[in-house]
N, C-alpha and C positions, 0 to 999 in steps of 0.2 A: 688346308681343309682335309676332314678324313672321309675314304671315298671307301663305298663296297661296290666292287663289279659283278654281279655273277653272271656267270660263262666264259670259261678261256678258249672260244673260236677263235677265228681269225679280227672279229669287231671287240672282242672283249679283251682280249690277249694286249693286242695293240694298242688301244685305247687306255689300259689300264698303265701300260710300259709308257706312254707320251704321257698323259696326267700324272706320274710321277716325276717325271721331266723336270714338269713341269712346275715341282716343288709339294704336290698334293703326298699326304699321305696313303698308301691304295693297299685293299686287300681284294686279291682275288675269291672267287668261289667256285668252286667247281665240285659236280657231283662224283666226276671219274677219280678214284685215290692214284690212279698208274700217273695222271696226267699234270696231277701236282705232284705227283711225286719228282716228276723228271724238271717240271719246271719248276719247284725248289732247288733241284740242284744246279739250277743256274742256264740250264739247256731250251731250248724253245722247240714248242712239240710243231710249230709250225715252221716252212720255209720264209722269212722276208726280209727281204736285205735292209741291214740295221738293227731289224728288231733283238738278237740277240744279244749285242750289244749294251741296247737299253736296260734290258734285263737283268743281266749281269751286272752294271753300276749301281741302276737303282733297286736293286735285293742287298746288294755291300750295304750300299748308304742305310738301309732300315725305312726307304721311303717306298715298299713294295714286296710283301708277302703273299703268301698262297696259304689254299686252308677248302677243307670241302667240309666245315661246320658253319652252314650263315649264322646258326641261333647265337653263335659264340662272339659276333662282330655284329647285331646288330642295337648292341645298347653302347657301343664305341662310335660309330659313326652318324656324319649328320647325312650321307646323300647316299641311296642306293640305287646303282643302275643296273638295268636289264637288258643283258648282252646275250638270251640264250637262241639259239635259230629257234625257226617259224619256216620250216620245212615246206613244201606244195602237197597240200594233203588234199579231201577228197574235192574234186570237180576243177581243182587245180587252186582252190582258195589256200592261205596260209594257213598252217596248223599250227592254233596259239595254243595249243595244250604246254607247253613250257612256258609260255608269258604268265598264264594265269596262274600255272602251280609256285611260281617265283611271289606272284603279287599275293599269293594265299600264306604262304609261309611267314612270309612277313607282318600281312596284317596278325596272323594267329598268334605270333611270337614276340612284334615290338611291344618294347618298354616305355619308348618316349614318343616324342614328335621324329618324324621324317620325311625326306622328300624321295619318292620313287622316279626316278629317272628310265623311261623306256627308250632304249639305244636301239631293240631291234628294230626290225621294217613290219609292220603291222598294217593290216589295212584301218584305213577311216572309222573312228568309232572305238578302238579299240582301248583306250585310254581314262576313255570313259566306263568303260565297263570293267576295266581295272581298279578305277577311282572307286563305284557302285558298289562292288565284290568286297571291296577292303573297305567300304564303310559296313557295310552289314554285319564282318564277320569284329570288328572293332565294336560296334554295335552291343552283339550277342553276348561279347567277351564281358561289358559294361564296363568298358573304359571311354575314356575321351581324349586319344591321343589323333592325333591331323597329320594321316601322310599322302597331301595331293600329289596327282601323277600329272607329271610331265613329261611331253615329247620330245626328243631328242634326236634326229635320225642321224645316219653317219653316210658319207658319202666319200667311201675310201676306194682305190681302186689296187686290188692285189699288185703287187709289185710295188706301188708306189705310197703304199699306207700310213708309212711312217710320216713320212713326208703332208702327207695329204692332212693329216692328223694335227701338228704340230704346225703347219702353213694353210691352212682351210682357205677355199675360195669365201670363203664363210661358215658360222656355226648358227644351225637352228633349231630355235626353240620353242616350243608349243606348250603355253600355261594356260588354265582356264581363266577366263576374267572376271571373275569374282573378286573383288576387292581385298578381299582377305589372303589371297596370294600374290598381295605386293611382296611378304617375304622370300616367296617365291625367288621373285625374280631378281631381288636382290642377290641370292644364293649362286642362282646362275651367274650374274655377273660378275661376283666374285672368284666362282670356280672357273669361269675362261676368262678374267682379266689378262693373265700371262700372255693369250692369245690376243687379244682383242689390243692389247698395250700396245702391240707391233702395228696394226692399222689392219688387222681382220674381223669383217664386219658381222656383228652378232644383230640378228634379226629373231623380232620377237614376235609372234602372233599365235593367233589361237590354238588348239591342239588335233583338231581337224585339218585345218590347211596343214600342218606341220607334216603330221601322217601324210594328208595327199604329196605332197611336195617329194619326196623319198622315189613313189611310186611315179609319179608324172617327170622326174629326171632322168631315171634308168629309160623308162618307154621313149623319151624324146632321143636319148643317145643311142637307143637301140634300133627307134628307128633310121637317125641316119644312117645307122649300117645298112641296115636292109635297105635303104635310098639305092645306095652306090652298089651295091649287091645284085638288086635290081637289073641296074643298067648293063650285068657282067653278060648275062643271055645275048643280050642286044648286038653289043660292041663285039661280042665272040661271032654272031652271025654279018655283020655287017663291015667288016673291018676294021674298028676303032680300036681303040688303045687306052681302057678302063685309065691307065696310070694315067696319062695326058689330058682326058678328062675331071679325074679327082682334082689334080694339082690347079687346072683351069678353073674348077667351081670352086675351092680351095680358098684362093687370091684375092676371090670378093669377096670385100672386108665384111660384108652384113651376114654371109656365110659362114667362114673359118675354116682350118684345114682339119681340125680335130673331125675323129670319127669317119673319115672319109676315104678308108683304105679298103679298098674291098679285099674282099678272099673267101673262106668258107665257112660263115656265118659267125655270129656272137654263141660265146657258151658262158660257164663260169655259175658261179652259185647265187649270183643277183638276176642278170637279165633275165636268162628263162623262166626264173622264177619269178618276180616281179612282173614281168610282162603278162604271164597269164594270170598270176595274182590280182592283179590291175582290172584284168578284162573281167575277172571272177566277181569283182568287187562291184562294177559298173554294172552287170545285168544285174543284181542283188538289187540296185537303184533303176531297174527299166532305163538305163543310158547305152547307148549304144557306142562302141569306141572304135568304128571302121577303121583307121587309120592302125589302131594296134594291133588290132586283128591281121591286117595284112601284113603288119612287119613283122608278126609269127611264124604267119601259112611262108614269106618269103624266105626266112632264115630257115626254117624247115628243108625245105626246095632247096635251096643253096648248098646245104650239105647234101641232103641227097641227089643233086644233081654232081657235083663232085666224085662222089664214092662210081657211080653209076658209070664216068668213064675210067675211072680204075677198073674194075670191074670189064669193060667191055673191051680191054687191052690184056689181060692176063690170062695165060694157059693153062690148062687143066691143073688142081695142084700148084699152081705158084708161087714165087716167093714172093712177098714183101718185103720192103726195107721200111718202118715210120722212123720219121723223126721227128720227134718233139711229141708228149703225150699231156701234157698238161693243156688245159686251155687257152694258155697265153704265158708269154714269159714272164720272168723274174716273180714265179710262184710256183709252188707244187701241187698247188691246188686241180684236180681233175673232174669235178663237180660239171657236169654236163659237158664233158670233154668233146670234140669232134674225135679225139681217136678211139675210145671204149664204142662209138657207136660204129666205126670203119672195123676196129677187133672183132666186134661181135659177126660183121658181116663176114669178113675174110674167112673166119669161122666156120661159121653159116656154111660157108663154100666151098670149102675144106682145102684152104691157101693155109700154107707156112709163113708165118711171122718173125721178122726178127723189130727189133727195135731200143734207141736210143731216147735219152733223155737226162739233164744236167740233173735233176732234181725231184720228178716223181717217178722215177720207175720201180722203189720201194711199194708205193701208193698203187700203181696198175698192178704190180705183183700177186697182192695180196688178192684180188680181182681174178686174175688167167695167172695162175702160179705155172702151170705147164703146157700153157700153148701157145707160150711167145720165147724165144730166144732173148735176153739181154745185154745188149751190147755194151762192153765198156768204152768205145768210141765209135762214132758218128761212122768212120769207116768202117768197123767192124759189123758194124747192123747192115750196109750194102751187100757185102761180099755175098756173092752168089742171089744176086735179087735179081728180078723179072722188071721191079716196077720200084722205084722210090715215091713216097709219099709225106711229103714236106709240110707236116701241118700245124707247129710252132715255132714263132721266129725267133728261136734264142738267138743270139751271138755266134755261138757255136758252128751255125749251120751256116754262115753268110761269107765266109773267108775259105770256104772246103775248093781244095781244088779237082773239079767236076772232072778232069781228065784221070785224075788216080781214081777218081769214083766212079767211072767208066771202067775201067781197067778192070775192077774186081766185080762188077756184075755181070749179069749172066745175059737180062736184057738190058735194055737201052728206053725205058719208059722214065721220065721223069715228071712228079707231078709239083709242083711250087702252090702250097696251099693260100702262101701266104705275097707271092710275088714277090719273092725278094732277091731273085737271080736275074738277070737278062736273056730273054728266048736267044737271042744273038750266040752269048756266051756259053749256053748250054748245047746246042748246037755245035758250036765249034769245036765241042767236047765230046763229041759223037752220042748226045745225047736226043732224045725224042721230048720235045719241051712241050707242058701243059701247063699254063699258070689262069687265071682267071681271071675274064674280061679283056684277053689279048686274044685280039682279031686274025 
């Protein structure tokens, strides 16, 4: 099948590299010329392990090119998807100013029949009013060509996309029920047969549930963090041992261990975003969503409860060590990072930074060009620090030997954002150990 993507983010990129995988013909779209430029030559403007890989074969093979003309690819292919962000714009609602100006080009420009595929995360309703728009403007044109929209959401988690993509806990789909978009779904099932062949379940319903489903997943696994987030106040004032907790609620089976590690709150360019999206969505319908709400105001608290004892441990002018700048491993993604918002404070406060990171410190750069030191290893960014501040758990950071990392700082503060050292062990390194929800 011949596929148009447009947007090479992080859902477009990926999604476009596994549907050619996957045997599909795929044309990127992109508006940026710098961004196809570099991913024509084979490079991927994003960090995820594999995906450059994909890239690189499926551009050989001719089953995946790049192009920032859609008008030029849209009388070649039968399916067009919409992979461009929906940013948190004003009141913290999504900003579908790119959904629609994608859905407009296309009605203004198609030649034949096609299917509009919306990948991004859009609130409820929004598919519909992409269907509306691009009938009017087909309409006006006086032609009679039929491109219904369908939902699509993607549920990938940075670092692990590829994968998520190509082995789905499932794919879903949101078609309108009107009878005459039996071809519809036919379309679909041919375009993730590949998937679905393997025993991955393709669930079909309407395009309203579709949409909500995206937004009702992130809030569910957002709020388990802030569950066990929660408890970290508690167990810090009362003795407990967050870790012995997690692993105990963990174990029952009706629960699961996913999501249940605390540390210093959820970031990344879905949950915050979705979360308040969600809640944005729900007053719009007078629904009240208490529960998301508070996994907000928690995650909130969580970080700023964090920065706050750094903060009340450092001397006038201090140094910093971070480690890890990214919101989470095996991505360079810094999209509601915890440390651009601890940068901003150290700042603030007129502390010296230095800092490490396997793969976004290009990205922070560009951000504090001159008021972070860059370290080219994990030791280097200590030397001479007041405080170390642990707040993504690559690899990297989990085998450091805490005694040479003593050795070259100045104090002896260590903060484990992510708990992945042992108070014991840091301790016996002459270190001053803070990790979260350890009593």
């Amino acid at each position: 099948m011949k596929l148009a993507i447009v947007g090479t983010g992080y859902v477009g990129l990926v999604s476009a590299a596994c549907l050619a995988e996957l045997g599909h013909e795929v044309i990127c779209v992109d508006i940026d010329p710098e961004k196809i430029r570099i991913l024509s030559s084979g490079k991927s403007t994003i960090y995820e392990p594999g995906l450059e890989d994909l890239l690189v074969r499926n551009r050989e093979s001719g089953r995946l090119s790049f192009t920032t003309d859609l008008l030029s690819v849209l009388n070649t292919v039968q399916v067009v998807f919409s992979a461009v962000a929906t940013p948190e714009g004003e009141n913290h609602a999504a900003d579908l100013h790119a959904v629609f100006a994608v859905a407009q080009s296309i009605a203004e420009h198609a030649t034949k029949d096609l299917i509009f595929v919306n990948k991004s995360t859009v609130p409820v309703g929004t598919a519909k009013k992409c269907e509306e728009r691009m009938a009017d403007i087909l309409r006006k044109r006086g032609v009679s060509f039929s491109i219904p929209v369908v939902s699509n959401p993607e549920f990938l988690r940075e670092g692990m996309a590829v994968n998520d993509t190509l082995m789905p806990d499932r794919v879903v789909v949101g078609i309108d029920g009107d009878v005459r978009n039996h071809h519809v779904k036919t379309v679909m099932e041919e375009l993730y047969r590949p998937i679905t062949r393997v025993g991955r379940p393709l669930l079909f319903m309407n395009r309203e549930s579709a949409e909500i489903v995206k937004y009702a997943s992130n809030s569910y696994l957002a709020t388990r963090i802030s569950f066990i987030n929660m408890l970290t106040q508690f167990t810090e004032k009362t003795g407990g041992n967050i870790r012995h907790i997690s692993a105990a609620l963990g174990l029952d089976h009706r629960i699961g261990q996913k999501f249940l590690h605390a540390g210093i709150g959820y970031g990344g360019s879905c949950f915050p975003k979705d979360v308040k999206a969600f809640l944005s969505t729900a007053k719009e319908y007078g629904v009240s969503f208490d529960i998301v709400e508070a996994t907000d105001r928690i995650n909130a608290n969580q970080r700023r409860r964090f920065f706050d004892r750094i903060l009340s441990v450092l001397p006038k002018k201090g140094r910093v060590c971070l480690w890890g700048l990214s919101f989470k491993p095996r991505t360079d993604d810094i999209r509601e990072a915890p440390s651009l918002d601890l940068i901003r404070l150290l700042i603030k406060n007129k502390h010296t930074i230095a800092a490490y990171d396997p793969f976004a410190m290009e990205h922070v750069r560009k951000l504090f060009p001159e008021s972070i030191l860059y370290a080219q290893k994990p030791l280097e960014a200590a030397e001479g620090a007041d405080a170390i501040a642990l707040l993504t758990e690559w690899d990297v950071f989990r085998g450091l030997d805490l005694t040479s990392v003593r050795g070259v700082m100045r104090g002896c503060h260590f903060f484990d954002g992510r708990n992945i050292y042992e108070p014991a062990q840091a301790t016996a390194a002459g270190l001053t150990y803070y990790g979260v929800g350890m009593g």
